[in-house]
Residue frames as a rotation matrix with the C-alpha (Angstrom) as fourth column:
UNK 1
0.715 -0.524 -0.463 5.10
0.652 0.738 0.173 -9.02
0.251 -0.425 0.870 5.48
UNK 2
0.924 -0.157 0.349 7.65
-0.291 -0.881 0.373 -7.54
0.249 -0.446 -0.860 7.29
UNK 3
0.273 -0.838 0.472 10.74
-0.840 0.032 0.542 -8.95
-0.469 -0.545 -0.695 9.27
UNK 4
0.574 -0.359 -0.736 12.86
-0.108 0.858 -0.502 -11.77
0.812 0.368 0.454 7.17
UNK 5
0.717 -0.111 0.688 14.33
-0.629 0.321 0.708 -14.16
-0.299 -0.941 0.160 9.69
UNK 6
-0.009 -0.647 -0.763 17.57
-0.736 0.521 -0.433 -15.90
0.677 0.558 -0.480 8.38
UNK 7
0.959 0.019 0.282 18.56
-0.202 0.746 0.634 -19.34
-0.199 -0.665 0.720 9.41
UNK 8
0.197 -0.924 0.327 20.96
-0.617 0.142 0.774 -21.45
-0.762 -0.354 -0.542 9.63
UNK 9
-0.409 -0.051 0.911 19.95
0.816 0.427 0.391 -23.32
-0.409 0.903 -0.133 6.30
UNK 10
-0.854 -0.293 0.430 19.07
0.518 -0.403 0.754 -21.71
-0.048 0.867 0.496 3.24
UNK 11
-0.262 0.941 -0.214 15.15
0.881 0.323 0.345 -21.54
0.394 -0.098 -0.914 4.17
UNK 12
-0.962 0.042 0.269 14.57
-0.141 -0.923 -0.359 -17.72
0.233 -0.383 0.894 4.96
UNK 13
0.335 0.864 -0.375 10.41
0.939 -0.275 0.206 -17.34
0.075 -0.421 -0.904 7.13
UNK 14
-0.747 0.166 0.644 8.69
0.157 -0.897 0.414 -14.02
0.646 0.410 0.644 7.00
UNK 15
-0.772 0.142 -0.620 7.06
0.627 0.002 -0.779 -12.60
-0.109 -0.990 -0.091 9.63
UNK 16
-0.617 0.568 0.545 3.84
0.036 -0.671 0.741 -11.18
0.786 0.476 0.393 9.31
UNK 17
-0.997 0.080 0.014 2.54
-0.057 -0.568 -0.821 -9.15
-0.058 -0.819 0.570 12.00
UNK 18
-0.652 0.741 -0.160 -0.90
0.696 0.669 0.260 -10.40
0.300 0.058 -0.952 13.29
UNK 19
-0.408 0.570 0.713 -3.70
-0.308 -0.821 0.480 -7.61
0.859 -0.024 0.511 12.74
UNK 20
-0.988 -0.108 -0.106 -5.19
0.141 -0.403 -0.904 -6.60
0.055 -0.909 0.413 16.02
UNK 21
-0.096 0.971 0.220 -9.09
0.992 0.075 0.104 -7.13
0.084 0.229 -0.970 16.60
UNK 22
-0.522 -0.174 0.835 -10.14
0.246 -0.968 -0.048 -3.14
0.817 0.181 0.548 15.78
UNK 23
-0.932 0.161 -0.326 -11.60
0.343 0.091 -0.935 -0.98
-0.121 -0.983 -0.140 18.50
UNK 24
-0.412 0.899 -0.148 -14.89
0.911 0.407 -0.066 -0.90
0.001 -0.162 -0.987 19.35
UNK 25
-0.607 0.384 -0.696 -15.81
0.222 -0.759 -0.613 2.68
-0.763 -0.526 0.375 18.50
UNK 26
0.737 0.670 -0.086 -18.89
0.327 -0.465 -0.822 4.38
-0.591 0.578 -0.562 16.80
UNK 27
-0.451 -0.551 0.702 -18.53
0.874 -0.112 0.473 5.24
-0.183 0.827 0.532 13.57
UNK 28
-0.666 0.379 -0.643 -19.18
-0.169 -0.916 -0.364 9.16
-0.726 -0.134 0.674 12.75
UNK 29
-0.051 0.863 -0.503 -22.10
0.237 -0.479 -0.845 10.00
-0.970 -0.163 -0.180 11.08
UNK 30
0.666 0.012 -0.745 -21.99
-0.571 -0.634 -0.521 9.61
-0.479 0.773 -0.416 7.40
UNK 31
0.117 -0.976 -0.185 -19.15
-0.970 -0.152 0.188 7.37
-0.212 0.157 -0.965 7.49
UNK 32
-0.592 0.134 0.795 -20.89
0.562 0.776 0.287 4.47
-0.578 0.617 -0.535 5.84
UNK 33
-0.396 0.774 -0.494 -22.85
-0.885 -0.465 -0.019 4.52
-0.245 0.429 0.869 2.96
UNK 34
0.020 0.577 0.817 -25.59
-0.202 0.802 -0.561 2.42
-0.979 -0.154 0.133 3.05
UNK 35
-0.595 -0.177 0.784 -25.80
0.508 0.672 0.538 -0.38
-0.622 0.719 -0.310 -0.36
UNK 36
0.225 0.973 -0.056 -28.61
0.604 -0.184 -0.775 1.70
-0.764 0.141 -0.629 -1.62
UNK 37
0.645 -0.630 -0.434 -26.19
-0.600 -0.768 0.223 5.09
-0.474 0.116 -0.873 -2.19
UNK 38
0.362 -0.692 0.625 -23.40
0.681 0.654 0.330 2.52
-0.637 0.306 0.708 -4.17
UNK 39
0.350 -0.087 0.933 -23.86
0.926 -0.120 -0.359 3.80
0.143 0.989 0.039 -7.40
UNK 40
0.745 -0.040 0.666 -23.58
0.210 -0.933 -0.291 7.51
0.633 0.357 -0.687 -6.88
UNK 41
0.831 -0.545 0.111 -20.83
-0.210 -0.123 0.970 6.83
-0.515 -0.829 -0.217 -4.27
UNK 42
-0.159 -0.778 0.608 -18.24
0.662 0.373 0.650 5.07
-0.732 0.506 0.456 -6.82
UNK 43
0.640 0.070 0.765 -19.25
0.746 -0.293 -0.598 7.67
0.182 0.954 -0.240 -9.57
UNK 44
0.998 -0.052 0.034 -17.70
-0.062 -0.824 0.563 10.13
-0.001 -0.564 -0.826 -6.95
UNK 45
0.555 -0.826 0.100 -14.62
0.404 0.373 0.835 7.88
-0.727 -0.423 0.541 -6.34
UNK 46
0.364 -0.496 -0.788 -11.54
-0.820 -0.571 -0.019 7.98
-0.441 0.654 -0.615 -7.43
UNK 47
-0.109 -0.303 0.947 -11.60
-0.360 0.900 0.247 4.70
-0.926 -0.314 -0.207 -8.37
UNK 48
-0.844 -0.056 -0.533 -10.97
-0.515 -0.195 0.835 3.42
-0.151 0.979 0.135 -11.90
UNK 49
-0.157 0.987 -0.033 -13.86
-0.979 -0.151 0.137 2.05
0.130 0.054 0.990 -13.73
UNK 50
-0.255 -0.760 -0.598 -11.99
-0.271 0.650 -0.710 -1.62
0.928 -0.019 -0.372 -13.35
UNK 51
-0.801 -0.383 -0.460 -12.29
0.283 0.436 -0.854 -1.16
0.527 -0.815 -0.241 -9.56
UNK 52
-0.405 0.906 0.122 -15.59
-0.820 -0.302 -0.486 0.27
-0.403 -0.297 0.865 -8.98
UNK 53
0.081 0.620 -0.780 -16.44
-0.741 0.561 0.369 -2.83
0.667 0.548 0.505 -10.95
UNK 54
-0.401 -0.693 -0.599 -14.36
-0.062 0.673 -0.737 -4.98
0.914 -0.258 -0.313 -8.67
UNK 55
-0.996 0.060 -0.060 -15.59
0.070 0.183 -0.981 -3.75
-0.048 -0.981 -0.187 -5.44
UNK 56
0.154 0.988 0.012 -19.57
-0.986 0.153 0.068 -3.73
0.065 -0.022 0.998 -6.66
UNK 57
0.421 0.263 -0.868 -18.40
-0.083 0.964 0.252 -7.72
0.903 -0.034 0.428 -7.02
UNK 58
-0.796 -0.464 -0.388 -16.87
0.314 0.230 -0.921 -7.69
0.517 -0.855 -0.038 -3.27
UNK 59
-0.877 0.352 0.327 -19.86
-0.476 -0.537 -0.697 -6.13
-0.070 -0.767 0.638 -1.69
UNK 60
0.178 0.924 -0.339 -22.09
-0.950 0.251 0.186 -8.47
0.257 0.289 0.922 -3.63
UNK 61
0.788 -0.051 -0.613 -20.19
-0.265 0.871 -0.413 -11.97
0.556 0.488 0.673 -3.30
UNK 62
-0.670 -0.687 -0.281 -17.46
-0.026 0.399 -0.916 -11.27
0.742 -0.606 -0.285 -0.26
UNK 63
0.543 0.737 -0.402 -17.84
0.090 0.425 0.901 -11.90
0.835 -0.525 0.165 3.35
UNK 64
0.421 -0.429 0.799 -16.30
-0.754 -0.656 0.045 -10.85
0.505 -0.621 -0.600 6.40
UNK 65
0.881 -0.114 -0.459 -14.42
0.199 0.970 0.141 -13.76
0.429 -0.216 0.877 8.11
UNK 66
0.614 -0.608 0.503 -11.98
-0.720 -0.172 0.672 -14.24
-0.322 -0.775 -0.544 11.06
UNK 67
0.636 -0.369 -0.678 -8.97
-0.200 0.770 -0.606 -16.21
0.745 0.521 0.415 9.47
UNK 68
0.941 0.167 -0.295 -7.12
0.204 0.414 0.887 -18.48
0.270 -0.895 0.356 11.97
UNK 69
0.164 -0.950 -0.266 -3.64
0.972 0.111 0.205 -17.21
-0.166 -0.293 0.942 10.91
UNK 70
-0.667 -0.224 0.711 -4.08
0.517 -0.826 0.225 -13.57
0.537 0.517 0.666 9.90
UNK 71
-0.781 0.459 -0.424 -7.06
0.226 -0.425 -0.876 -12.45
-0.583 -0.780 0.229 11.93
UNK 72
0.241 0.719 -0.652 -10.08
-0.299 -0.584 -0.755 -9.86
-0.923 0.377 0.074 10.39
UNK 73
-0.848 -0.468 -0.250 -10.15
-0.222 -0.116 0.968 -10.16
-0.482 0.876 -0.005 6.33
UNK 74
0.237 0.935 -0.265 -12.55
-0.867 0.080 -0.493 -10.59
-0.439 0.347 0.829 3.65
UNK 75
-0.372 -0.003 0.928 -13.17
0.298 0.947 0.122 -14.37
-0.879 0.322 -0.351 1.97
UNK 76
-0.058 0.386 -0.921 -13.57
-0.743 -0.632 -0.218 -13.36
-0.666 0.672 0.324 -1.40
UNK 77
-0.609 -0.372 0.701 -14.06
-0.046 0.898 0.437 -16.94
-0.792 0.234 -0.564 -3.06
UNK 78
0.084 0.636 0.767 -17.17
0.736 0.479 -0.478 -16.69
-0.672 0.605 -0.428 -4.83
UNK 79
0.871 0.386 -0.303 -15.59
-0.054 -0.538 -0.842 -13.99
-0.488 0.749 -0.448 -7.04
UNK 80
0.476 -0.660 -0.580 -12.02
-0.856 -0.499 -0.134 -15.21
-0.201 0.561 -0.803 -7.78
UNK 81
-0.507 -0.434 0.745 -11.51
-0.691 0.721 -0.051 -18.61
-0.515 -0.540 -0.666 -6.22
UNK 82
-0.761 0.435 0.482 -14.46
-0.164 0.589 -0.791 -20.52
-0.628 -0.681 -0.377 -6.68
UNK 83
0.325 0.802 0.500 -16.10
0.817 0.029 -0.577 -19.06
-0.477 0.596 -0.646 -9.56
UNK 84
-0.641 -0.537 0.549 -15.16
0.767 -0.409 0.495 -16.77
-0.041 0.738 0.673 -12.73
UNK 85
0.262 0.878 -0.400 -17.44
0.742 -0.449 -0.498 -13.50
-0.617 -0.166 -0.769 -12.56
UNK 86
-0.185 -0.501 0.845 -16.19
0.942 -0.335 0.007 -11.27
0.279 0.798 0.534 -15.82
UNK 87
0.432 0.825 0.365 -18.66
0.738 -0.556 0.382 -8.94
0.518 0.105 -0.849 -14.98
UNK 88
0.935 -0.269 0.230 -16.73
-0.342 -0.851 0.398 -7.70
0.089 -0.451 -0.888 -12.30
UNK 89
0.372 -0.925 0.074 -13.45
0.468 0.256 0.846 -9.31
-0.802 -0.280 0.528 -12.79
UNK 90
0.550 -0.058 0.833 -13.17
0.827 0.179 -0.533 -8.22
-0.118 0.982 0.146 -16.62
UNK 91
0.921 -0.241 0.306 -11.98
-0.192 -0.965 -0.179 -4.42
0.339 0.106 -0.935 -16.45
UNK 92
0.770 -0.565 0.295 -10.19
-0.523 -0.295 0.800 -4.86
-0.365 -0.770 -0.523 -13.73
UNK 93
0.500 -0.579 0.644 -8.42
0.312 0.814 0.490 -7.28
-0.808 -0.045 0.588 -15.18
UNK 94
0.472 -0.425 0.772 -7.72
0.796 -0.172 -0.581 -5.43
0.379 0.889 0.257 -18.51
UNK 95
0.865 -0.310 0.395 -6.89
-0.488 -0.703 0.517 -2.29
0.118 -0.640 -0.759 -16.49
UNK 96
0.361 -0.787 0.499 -3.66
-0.338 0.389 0.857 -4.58
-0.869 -0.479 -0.126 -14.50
UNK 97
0.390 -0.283 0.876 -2.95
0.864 0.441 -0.243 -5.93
-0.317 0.852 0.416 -18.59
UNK 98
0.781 -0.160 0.604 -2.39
0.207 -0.846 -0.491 -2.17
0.590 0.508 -0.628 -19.65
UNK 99
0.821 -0.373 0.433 -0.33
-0.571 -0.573 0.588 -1.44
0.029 -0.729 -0.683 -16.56
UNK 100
0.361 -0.707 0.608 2.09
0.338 0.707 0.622 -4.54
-0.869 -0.019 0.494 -16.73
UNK 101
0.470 -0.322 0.822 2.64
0.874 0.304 -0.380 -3.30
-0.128 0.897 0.424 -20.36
UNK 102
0.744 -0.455 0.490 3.27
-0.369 -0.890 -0.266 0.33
0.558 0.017 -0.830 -19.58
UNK 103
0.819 -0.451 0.354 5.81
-0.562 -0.512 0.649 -1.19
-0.111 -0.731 -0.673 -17.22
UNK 104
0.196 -0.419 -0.887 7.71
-0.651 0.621 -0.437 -3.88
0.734 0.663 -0.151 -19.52
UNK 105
-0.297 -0.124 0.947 7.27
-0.793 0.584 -0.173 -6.24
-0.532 -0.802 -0.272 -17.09
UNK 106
-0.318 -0.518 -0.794 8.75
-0.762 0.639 -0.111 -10.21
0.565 0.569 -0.597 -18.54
UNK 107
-0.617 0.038 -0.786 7.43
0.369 0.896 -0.246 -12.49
0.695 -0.441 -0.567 -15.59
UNK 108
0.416 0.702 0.577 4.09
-0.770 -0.065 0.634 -12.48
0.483 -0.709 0.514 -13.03
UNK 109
-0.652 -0.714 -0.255 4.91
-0.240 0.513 -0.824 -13.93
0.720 -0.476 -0.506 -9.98
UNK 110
0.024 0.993 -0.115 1.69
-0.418 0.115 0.901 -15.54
0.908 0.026 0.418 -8.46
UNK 111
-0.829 -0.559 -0.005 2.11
-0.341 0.512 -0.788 -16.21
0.444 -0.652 -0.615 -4.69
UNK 112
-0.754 0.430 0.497 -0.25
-0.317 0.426 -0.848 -18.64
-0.576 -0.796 -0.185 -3.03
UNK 113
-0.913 0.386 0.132 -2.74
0.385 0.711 0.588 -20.97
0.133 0.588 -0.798 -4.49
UNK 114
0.317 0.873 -0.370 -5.85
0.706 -0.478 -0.523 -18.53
-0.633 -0.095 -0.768 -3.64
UNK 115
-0.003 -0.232 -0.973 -3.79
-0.319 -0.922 0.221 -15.92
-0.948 0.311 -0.072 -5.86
UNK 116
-0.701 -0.478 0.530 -3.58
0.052 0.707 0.706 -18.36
-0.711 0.522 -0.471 -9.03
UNK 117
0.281 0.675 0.682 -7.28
0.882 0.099 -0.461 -18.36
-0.379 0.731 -0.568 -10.29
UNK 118
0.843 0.074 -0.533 -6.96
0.063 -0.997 -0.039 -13.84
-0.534 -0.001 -0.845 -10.55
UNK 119
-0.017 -0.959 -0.283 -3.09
-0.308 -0.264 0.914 -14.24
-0.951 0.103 -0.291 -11.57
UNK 120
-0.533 -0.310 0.787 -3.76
0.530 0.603 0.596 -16.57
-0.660 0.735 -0.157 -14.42
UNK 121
0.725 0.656 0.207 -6.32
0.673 -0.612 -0.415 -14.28
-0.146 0.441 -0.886 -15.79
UNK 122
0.543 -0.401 -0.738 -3.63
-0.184 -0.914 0.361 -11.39
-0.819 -0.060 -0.570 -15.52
UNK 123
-0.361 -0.860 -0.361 -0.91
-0.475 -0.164 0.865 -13.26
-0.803 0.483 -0.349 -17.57
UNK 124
-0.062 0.441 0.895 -3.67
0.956 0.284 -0.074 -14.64
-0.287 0.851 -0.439 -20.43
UNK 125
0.631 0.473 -0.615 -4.73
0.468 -0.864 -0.185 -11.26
-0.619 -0.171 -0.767 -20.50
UNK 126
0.512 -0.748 -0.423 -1.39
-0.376 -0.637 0.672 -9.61
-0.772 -0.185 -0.608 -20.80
UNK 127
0.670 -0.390 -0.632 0.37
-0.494 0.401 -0.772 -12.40
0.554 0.829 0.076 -22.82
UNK 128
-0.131 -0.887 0.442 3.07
-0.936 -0.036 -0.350 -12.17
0.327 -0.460 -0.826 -19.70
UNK 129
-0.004 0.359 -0.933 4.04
-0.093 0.929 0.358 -15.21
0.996 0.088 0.030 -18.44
UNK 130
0.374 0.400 0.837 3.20
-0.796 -0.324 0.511 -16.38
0.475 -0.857 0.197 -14.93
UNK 131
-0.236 -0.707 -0.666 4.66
-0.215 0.707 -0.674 -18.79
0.948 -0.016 -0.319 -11.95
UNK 132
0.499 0.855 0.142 3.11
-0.353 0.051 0.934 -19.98
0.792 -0.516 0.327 -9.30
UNK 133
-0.451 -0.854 0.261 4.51
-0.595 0.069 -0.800 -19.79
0.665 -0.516 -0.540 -5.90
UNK 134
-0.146 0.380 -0.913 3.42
0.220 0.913 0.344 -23.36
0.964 -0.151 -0.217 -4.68
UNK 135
0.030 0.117 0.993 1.83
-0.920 -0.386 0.073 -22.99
0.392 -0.915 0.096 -1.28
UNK 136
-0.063 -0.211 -0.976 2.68
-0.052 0.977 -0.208 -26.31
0.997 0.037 -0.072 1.35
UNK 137
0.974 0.103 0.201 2.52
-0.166 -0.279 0.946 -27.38
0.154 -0.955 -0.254 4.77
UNK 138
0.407 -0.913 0.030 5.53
-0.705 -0.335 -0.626 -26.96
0.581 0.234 -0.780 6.25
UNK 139
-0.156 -0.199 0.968 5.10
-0.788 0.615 -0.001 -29.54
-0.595 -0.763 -0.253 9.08
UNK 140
0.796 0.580 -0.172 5.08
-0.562 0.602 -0.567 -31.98
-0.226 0.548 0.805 6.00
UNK 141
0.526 -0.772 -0.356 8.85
-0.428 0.122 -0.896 -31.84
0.735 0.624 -0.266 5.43
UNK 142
0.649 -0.370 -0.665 11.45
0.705 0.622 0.341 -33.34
0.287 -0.690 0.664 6.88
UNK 143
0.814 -0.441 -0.378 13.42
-0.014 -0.665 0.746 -31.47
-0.581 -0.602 -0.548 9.54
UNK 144
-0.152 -0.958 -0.242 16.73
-0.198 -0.211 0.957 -32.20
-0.968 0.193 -0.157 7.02
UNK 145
0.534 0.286 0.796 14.96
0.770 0.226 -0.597 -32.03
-0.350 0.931 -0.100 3.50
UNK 146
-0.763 -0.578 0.289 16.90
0.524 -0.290 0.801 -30.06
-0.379 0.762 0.524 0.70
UNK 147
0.379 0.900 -0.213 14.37
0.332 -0.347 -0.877 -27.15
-0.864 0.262 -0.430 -0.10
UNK 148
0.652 0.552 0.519 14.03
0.734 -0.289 -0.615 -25.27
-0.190 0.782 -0.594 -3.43
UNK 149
-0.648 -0.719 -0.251 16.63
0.747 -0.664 -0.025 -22.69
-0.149 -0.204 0.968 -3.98
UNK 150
-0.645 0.739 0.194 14.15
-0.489 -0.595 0.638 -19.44
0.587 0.317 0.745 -3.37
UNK 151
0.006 0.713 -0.701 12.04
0.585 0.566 0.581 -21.63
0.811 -0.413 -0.413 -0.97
UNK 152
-0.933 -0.189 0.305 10.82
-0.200 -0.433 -0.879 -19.53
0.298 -0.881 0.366 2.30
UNK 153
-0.640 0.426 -0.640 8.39
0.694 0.679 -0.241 -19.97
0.331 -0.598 -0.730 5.03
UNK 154
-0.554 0.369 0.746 5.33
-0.472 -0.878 0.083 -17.63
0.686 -0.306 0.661 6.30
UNK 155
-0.759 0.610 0.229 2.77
-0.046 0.301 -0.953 -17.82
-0.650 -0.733 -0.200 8.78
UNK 156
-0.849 0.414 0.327 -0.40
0.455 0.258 0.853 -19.09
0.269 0.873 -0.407 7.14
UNK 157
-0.988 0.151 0.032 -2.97
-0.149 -0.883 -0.444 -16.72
-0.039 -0.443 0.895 6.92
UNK 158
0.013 0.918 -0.395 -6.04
-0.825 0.233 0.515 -18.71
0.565 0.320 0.761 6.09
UNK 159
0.322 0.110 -0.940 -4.87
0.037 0.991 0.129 -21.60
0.946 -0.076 0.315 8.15
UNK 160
0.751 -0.546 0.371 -2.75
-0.640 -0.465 0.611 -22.33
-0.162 -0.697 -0.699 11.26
UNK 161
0.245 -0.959 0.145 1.24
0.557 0.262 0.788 -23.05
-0.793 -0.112 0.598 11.28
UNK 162
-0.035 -0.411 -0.911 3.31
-0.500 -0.782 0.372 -22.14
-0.865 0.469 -0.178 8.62
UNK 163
0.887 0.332 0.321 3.38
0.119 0.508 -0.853 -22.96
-0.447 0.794 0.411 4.88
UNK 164
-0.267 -0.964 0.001 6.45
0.482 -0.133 0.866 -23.42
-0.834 0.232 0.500 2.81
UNK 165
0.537 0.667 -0.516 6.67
0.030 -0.626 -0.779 -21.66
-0.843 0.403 -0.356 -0.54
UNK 166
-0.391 -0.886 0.250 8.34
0.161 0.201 0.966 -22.63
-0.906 0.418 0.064 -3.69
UNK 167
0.117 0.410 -0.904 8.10
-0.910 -0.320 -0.263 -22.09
-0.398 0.854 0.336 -7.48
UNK 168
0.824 -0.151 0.546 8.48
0.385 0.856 -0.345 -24.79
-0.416 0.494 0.764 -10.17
UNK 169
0.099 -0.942 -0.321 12.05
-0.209 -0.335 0.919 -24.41
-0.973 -0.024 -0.230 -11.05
UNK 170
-0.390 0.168 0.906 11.35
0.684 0.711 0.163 -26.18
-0.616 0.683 -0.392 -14.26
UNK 171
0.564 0.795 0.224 8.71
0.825 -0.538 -0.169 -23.56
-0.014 0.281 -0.960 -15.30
UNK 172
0.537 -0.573 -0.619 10.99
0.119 -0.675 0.728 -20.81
-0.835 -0.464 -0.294 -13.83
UNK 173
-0.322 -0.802 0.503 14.26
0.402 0.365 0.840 -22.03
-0.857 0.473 0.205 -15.93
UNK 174
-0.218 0.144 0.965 12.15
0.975 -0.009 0.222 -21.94
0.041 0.989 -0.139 -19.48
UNK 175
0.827 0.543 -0.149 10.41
0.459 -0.803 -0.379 -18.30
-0.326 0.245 -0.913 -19.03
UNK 176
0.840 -0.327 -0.433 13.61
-0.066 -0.854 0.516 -16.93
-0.539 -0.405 -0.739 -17.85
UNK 177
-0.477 -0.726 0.495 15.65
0.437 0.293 0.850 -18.58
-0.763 0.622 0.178 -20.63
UNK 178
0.359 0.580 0.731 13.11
0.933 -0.240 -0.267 -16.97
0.021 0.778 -0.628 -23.32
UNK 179
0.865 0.432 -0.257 13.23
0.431 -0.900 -0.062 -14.08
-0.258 -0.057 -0.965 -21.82
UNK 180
0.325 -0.917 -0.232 17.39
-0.329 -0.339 0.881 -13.48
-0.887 -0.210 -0.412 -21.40
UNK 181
-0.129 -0.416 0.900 18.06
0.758 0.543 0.360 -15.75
-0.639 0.729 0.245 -24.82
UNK 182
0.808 0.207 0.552 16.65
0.541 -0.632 -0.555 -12.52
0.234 0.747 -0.622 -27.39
UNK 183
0.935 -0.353 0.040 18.97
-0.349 -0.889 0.295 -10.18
-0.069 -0.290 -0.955 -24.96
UNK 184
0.333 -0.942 -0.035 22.23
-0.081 -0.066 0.994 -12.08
-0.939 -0.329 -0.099 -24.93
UNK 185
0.354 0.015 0.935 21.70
0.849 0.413 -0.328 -12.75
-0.392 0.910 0.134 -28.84
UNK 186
0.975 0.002 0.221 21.34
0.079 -0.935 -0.345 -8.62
0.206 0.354 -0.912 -29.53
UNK 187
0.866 -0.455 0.208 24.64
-0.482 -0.648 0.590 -8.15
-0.134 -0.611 -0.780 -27.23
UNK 188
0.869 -0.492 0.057 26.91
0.420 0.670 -0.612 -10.99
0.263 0.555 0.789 -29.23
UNK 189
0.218 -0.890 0.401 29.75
0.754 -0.107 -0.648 -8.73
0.619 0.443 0.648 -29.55
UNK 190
0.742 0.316 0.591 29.55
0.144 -0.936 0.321 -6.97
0.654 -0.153 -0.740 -26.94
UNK 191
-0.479 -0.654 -0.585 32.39
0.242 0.542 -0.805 -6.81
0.844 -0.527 -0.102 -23.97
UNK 192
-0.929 0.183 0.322 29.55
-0.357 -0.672 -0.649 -5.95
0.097 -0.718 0.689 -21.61
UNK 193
-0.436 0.885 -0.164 26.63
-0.008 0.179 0.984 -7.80
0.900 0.430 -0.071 -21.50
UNK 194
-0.858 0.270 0.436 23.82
-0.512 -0.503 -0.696 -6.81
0.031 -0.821 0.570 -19.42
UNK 195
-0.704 0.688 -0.176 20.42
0.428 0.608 0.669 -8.60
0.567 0.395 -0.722 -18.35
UNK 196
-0.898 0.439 0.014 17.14
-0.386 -0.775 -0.501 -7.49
-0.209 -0.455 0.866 -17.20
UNK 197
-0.545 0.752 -0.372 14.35
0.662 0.657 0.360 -9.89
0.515 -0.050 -0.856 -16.00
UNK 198
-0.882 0.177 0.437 11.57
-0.393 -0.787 -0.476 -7.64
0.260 -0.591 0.763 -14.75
UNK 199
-0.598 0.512 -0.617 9.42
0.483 0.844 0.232 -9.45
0.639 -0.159 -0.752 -12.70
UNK 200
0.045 0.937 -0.346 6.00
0.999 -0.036 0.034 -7.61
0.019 -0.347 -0.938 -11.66
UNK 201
0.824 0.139 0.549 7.40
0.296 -0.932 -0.208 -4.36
0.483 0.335 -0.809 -12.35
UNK 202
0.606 -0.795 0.001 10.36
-0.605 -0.461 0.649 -4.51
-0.515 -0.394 -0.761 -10.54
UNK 203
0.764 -0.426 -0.484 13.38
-0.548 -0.034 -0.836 -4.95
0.340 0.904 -0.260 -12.12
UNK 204
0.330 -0.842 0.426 16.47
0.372 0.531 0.761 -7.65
-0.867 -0.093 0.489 -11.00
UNK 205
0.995 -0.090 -0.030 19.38
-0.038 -0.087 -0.995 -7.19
0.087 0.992 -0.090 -13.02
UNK 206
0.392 -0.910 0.134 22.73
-0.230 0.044 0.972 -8.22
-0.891 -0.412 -0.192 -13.41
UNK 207
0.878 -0.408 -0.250 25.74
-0.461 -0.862 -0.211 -8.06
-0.129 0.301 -0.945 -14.92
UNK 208
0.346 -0.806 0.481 29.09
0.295 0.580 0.759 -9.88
-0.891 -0.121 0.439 -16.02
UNK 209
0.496 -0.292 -0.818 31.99
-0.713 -0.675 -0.192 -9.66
-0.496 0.678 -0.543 -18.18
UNK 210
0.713 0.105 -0.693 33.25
-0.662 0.426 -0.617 -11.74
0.231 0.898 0.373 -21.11
């Protein structure tokens, strides 16, 4: 995504720049390898052992496919969506559990209801908790409905129009009260007290005084 579009209500849409159909040239010489050549092609990679698992399950179980709001992409349902495949989800998944912990990262943020089956696996995994960034039509609402604080609009990329996005505020409220309730306890006496919600590895943080 790219360009944020303010309005005139609170409701911020995201522009996301529609992928061009590629050109039509030959490919050099070499510049596939055929399914046969897999194995000794990922032993080469640099890819971890996580993601050489990951993409033997995409080359077995995706499918090219022309979505109506995004263009070119791959439909990978029958290995995250649709069905549980350890085999090649499992590494990978412990692999992204190690990495969230090397980065003390307090909250997964899971956007879109195709990202949910892969996300929830991340934050069982991990321990971390996770929030799901409801996915909606947008031509459902009313033109003066009261949206989510944190609610914004994209172009749907599996569909056509646009799709609102919101979290459960409810869900939201409790993590981020767990998470800030240990830190303002340590900082009792302090005349400075600082917080620090790090959500997917980046870090929000803010400040106030007594």
């Amino acid at each position: 995504m790219s360009d944020v579009n303010p309005s005139s209500d609170a409701l911020r849409r995201y522009e996301r720049p529609r992928e061009a159909p590629p050109a039509q040239v030959p490919l050099p010489e070499g510049a596939v390898t055929p399914y046969e050549a897999l194995g000794p092609a990922l032993e080469a990679s640099a890819l971890s052992s996580g993601g050489r698992d990951l993409l033997r399950g995409l080359l077995r179980l995706g499918r090219s496919a022309m979505f109506p709001g995004g263009g070119a992409g791959i439909e990978y349902g029958s290995l995250l969506k649709t069905a549980a495949r350890p085999e090649y989800v499992g590494a990978h998944v412990r692999e992204v559990s190690a990495h969230l912990h090397e980065q003390d990262v307090d909250v997964l943020v899971v956007p879109g209801m195709s990202g949910y089956p892969v996300g929830a696996m991340y934050s069982i995994a991990s321990g971390i908790p996770a929030v799901l960034l409801k996915k909606q039509r947008h031509a459902d609402h009313e033109p003066n409905e009261v949206y989510p604080p944190g609610a914004f609009v994209i172009p749907s990329y599996t569909g056509d129009g646009d799709v609102l996005m919101s979290a459960d505020l409810a869900a939201m409220q409790d993590i981020v009260d767990e998470i800030l309730g240990p830190q303002l306890e340590a900082q009792r006496d302090a005349e400075t007290i600082r917080f620090a919600v790090r959500v997917a590895g980046l870090t929000a943080s803010s400040t106030r005084r007594r």
